[in-house]
MIDOMAR-317242 format. One record per atom (N, C-alpha, C, O): residue number from 1; chain; atom name; z, y, x. Coordinates in pm, whole numbers, always signed. Example, Ala and Ser with C-alpha at 12.3 -4.5 7.8 and 13.67 -1.06 7.14 Angstrom:
2
   k c  a      Z      Y      X
   1 A  N   +780   -569  +1319
   1 A CA   +780   -450  +1230
   1 A  C   +780   -330  +1320
   1 A  O   +846   -332  +1424
   2 A  N   +708   -225  +1285
   2 A CA   +714   -106  +1367
   2 A  C   +787     +3  +1290
   2 A  O   +804   +114  +1341
This chain:
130
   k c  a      Z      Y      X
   1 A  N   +962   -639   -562
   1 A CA   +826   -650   -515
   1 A  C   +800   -557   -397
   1 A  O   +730   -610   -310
   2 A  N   +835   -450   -375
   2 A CA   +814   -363   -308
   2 A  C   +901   -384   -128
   2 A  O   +864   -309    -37
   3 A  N   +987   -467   -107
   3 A CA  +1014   -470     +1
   3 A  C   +909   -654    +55
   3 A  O   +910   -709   +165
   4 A  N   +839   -698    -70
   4 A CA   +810   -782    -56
   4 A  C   +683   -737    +36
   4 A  O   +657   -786   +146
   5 A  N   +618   -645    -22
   5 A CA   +478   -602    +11
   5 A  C   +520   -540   +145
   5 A  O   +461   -599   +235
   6 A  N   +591   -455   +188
   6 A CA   +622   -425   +303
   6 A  C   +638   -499   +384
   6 A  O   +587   -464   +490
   7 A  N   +712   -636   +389
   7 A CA   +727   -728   +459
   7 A  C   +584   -813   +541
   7 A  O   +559   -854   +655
   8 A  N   +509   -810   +398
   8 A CA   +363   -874   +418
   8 A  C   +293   -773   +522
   8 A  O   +235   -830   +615
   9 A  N   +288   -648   +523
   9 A CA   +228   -562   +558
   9 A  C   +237   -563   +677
   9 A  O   +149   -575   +762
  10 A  N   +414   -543   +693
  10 A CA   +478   -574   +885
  10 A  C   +439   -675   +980
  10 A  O   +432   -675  +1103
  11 A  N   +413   -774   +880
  11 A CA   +363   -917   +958
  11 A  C   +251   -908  +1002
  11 A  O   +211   -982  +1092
  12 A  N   +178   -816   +947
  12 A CA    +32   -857   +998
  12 A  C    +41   -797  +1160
  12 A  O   +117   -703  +1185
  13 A  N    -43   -860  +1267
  13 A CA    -82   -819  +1364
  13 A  C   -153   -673  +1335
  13 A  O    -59   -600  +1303
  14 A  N   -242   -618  +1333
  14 A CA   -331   -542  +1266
  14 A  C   -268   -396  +1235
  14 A  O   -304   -290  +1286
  15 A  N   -156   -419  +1130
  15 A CA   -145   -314  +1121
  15 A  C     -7   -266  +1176
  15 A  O    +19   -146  +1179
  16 A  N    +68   -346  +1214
  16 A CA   +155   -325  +1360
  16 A  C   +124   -258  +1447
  16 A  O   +196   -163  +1478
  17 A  N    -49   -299  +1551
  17 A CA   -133   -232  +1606
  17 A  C   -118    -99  +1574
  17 A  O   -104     -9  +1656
  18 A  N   -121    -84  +1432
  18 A CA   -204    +77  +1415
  18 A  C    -88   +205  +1364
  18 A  O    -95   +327  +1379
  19 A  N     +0   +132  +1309
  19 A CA   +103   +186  +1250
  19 A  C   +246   +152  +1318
  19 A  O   +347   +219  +1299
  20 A  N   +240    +56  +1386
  20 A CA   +395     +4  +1420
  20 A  C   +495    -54  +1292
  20 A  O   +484   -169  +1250
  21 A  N   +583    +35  +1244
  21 A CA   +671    -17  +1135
  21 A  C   +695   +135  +1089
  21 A  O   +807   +181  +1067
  22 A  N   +597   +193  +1079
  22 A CA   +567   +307  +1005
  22 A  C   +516   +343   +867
  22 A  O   +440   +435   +836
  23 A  N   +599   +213   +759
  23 A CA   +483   +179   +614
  23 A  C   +596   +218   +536
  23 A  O   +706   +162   +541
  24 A  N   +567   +313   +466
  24 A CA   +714   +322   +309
  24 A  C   +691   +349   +251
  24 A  O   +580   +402   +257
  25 A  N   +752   +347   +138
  25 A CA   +763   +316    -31
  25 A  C   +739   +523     +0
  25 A  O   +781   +590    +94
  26 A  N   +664   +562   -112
  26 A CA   +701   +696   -207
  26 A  C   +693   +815    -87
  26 A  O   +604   +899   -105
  27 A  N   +791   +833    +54
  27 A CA   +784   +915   +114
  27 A  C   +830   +892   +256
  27 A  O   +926   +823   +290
  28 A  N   +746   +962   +337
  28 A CA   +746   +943   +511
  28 A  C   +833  +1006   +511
  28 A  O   +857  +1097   +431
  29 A  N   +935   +951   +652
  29 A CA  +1063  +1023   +668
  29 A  C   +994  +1133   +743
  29 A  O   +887  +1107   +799
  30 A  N  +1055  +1277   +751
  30 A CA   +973  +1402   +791
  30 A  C  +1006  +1367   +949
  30 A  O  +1089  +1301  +1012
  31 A  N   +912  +1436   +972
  31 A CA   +868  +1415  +1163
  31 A  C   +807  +1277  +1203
  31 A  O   +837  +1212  +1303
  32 A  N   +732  +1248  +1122
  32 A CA   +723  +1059  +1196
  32 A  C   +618  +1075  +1201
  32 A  O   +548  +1117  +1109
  33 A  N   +571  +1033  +1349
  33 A CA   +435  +1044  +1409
  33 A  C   +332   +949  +1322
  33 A  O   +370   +860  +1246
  34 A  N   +213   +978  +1344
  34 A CA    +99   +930  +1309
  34 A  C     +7   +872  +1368
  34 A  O    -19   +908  +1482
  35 A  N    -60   +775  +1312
  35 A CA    -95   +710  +1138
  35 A  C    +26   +618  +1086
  35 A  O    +70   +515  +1139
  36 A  N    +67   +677   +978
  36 A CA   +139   +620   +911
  36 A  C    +87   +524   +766
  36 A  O    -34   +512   +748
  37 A  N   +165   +470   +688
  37 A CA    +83   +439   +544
  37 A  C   +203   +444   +455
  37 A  O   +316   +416   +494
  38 A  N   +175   +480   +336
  38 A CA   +260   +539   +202
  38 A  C   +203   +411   +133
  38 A  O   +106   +340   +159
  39 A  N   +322   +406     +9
  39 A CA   +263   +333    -83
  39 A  C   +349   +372   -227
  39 A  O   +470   +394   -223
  40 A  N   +270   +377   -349
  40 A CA   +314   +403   -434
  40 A  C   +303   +323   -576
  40 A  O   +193   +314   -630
  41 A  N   +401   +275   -626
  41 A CA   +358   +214   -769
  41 A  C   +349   +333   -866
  41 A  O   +424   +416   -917
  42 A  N   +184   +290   -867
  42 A CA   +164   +406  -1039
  42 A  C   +218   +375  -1157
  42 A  O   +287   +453  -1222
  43 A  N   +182   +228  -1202
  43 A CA   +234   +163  -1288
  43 A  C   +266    +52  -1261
  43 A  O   +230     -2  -1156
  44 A  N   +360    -20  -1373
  44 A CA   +376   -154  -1390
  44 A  C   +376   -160  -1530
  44 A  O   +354    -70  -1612
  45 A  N   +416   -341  -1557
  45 A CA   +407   -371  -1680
  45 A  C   +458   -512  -1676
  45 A  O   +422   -580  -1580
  46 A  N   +539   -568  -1769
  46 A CA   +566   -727  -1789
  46 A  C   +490   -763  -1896
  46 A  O   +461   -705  -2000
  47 A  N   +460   -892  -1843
  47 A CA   +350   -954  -1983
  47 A  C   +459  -1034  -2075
  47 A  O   +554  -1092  -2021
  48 A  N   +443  -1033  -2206
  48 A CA   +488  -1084  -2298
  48 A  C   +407  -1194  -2349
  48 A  O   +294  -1200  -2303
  49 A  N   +451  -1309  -2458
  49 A CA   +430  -1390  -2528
  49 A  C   +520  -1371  -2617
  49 A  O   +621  -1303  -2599
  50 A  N   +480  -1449  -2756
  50 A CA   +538  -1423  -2880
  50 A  C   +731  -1472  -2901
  50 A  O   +819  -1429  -2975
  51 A  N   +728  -1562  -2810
  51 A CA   +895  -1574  -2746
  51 A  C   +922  -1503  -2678
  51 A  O  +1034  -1544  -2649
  52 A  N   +899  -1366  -2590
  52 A CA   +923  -1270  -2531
  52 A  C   +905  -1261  -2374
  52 A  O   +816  -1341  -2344
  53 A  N   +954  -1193  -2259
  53 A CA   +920  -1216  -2128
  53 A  C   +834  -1319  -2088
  53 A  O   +854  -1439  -2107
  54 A  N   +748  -1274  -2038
  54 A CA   +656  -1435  -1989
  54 A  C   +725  -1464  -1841
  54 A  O   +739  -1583  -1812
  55 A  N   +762  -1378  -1759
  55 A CA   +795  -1394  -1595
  55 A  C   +677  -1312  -1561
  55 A  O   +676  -1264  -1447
  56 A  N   +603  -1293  -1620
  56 A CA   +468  -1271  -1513
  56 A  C   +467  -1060  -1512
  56 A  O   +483  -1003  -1620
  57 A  N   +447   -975  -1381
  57 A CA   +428   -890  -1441
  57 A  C   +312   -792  -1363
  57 A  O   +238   -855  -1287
  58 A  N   +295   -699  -1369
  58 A CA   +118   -687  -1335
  58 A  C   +195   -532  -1268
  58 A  O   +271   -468  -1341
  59 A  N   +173   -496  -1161
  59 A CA   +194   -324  -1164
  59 A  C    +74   -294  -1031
  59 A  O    +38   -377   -947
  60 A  N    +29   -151  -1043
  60 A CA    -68    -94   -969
  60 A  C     -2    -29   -875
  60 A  O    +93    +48   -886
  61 A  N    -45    -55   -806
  61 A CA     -9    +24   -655
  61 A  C    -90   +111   -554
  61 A  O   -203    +64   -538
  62 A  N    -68   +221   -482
  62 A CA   -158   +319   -423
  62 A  C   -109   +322   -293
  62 A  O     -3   +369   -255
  63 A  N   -200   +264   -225
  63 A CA   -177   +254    -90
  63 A  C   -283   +387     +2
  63 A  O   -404   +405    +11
  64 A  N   -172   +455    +54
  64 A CA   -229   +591   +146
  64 A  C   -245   +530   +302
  64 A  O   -159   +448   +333
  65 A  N   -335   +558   +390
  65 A CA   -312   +573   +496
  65 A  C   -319   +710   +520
  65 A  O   -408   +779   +470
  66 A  N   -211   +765   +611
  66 A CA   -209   +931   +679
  66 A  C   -282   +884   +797
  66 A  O   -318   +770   +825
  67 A  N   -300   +998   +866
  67 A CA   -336  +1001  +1003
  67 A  C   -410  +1185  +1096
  67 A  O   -417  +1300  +1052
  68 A  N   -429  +1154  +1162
  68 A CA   -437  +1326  +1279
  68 A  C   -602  +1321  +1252
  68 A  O   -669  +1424  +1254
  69 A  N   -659  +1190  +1225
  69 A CA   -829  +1202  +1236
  69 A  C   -846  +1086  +1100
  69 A  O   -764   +998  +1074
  70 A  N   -981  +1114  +1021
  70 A CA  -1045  +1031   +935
  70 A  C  -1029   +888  +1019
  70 A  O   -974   +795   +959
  71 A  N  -1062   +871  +1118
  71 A CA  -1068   +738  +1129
  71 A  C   -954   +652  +1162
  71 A  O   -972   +531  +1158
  72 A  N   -827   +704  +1199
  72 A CA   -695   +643  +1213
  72 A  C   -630   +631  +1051
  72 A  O   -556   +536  +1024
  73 A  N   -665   +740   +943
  73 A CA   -622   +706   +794
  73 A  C   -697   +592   +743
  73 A  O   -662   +508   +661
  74 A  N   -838   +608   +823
  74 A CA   -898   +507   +740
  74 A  C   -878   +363   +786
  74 A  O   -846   +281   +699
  75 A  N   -892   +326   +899
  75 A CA   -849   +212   +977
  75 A  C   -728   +152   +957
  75 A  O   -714    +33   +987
  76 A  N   -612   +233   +900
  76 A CA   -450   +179   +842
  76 A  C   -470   +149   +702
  76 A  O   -418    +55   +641
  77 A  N   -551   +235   +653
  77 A CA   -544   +140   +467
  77 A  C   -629    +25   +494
  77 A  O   -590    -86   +460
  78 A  N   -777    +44   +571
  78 A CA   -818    -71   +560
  78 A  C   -768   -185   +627
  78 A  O   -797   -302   +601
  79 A  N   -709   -155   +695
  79 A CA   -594   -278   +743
  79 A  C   -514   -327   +656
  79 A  O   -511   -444   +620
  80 A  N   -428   -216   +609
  80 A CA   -295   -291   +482
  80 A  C   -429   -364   +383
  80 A  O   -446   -486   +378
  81 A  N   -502   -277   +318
  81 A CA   -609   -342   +203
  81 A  C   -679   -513   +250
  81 A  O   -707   -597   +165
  82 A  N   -695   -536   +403
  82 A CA   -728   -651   +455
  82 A  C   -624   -777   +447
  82 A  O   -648   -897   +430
  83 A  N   -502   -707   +463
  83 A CA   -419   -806   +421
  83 A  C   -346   -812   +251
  83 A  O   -269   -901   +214
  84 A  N   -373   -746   +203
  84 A CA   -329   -779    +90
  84 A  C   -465   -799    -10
  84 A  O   -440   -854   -118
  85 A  N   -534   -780     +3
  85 A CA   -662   -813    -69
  85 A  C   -691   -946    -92
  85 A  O   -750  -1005     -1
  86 A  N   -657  -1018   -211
  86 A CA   -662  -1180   -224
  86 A  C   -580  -1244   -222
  86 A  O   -577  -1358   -268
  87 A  N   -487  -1183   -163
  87 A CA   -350  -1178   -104
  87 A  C   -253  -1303   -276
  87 A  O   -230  -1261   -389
  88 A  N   -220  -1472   -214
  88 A CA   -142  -1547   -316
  88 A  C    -71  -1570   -251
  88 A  O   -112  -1545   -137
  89 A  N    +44  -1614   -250
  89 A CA   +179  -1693   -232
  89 A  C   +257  -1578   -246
  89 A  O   +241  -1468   -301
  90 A  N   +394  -1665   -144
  90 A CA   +541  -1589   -146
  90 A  C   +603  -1522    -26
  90 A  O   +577  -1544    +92
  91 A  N   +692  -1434    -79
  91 A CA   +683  -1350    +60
  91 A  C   +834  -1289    -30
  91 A  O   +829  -1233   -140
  92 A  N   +967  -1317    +52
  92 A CA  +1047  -1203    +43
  92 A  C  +1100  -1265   -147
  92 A  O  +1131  -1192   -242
  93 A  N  +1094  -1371   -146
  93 A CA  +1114  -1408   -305
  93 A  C  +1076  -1350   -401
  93 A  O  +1152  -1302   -486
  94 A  N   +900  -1343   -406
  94 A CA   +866  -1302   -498
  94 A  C   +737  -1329   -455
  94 A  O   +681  -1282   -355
  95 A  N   +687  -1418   -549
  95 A CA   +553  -1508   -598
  95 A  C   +441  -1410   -635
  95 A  O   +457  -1354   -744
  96 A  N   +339  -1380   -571
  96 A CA   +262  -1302   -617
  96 A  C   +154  -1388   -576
  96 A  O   +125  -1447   -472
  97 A  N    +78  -1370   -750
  97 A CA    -61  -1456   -840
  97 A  C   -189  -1414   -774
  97 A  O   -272  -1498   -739
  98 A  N   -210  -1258   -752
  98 A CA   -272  -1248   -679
  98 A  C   -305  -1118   -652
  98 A  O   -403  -1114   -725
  99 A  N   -300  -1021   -609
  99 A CA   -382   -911   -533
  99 A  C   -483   -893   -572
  99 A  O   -543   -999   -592
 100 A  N   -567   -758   -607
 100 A CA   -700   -686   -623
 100 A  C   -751   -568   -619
 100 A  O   -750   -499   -720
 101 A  N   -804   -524   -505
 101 A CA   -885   -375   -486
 101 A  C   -904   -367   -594
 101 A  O   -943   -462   -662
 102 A  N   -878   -229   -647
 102 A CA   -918   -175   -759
 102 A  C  -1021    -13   -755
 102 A  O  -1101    +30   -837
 103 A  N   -977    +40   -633
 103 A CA  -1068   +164   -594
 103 A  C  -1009   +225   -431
 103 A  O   -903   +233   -369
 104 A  N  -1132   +254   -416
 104 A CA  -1089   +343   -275
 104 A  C  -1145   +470   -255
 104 A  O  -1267   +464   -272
 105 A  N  -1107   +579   -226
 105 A CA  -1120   +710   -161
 105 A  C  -1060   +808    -98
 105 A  O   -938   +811    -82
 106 A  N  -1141   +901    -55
 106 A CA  -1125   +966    +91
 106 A  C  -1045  +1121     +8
 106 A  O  -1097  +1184    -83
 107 A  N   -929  +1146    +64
 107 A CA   -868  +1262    +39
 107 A  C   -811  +1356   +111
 107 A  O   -723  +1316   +187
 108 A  N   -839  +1490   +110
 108 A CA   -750  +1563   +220
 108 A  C   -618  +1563   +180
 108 A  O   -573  +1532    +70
 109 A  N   -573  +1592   +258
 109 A CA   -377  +1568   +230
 109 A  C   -342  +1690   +281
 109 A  O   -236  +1726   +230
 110 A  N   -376  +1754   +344
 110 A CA   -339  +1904   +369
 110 A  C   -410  +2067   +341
 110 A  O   -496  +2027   +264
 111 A  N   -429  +2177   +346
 111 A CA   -482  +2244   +302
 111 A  C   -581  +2278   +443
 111 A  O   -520  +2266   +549
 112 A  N   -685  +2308   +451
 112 A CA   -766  +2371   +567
 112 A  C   -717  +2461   +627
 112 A  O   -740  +2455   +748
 113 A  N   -640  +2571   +584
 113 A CA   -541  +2632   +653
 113 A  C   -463  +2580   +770
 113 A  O   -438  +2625   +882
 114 A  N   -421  +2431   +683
 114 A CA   -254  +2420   +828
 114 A  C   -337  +2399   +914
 114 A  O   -453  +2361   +931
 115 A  N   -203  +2452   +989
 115 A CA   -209  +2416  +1178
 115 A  C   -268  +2284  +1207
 115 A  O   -357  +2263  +1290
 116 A  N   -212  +2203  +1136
 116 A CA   -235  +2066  +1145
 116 A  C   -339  +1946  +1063
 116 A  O   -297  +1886   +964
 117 A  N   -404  +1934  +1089
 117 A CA   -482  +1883   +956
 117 A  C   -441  +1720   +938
 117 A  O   -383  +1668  +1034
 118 A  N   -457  +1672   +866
 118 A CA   -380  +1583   +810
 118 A  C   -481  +1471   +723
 118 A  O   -469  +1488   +602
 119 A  N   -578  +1361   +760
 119 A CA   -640  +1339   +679
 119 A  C   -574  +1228   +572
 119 A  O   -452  +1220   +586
 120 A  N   -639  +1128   +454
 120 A CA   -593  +1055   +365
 120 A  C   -642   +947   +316
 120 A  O   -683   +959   +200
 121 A  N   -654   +820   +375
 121 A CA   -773   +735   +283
 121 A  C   -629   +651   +148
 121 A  O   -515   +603   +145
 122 A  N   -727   +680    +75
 122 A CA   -648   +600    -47
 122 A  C   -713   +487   -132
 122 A  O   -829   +497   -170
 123 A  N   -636   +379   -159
 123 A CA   -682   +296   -228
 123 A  C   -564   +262   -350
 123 A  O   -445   +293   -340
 124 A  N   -633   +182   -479
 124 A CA   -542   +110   -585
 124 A  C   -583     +3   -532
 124 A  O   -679    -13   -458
 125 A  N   -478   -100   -586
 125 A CA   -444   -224   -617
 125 A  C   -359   -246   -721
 125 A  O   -261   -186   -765
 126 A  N   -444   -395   -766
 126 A CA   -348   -463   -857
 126 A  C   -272   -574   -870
 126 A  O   -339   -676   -878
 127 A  N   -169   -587   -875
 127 A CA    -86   -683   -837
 127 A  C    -16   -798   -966
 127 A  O    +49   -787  -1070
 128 A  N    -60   -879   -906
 128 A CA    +12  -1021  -1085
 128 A  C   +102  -1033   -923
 128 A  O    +74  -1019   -804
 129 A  N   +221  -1067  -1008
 129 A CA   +328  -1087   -930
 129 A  C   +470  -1199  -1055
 129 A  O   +498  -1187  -1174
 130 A  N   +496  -1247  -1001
 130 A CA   +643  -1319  -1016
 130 A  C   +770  -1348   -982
 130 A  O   +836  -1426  -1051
């Protein structure tokens, strides 16, 4: 699923614009300019029926935008969130049911101290996938 969602992500015009091919799983390679976007599965889960595996399986995902100013973090999640929001078909062999905002908010990502400040918009999603 996860190189699937990346794939979706790359395609879009939008966030190409804002990010380039600057989107990864868990952790930014160190030194990579900004706005970037992170993404993380919190959870997953496979659904069952009383014969066992259904195919179907559900996992949450946390999509970060980084960035140097509030409005470049915020403008890259709401971009990835624009395209995956509603978000049915196939992509990368793997059928996904459907996509759903689940929450969004604003986080610092660095301490007021650094040199550098670093802002964070974050959102969940939930994903039925196949």
């Amino acid at each position: 699923m996860e190189a699937a969602i990346i794939a979706l992500l790359l395609a879009d015009a939008r966030v190409k614009a804002i990010a380039g091919d600057r989107v990864h799983f868990v952790r930014a390679p160190q030194g990579l300019p900004r706005p970037y976007g992170l993404l993380t599965v919190v959870s997953g889960t496979e659904d069952y029926t009383m014969l066992g595996a259904s195919g179907l399986g559900r996992a949450r995902l946390q999509i970060d935008g980084y960035g140097e100013t509030y409005k470049s973090a915020h403008d890259l999640a709401e971009a990835m969130l624009a395209v995956l929001s509603g978000f049915r078909g196939e992509r990368s062999g793997v059928t996904f049911k459907g996509i759903f905002i689940d929450s969004r908010r604003d986080l610092p990502a660095s301490d007021s101290g650094d040199v550098t400040p670093l802002f964070r918009r974050s959102a969940d999603i939930i994903i039925w996938f196949s």
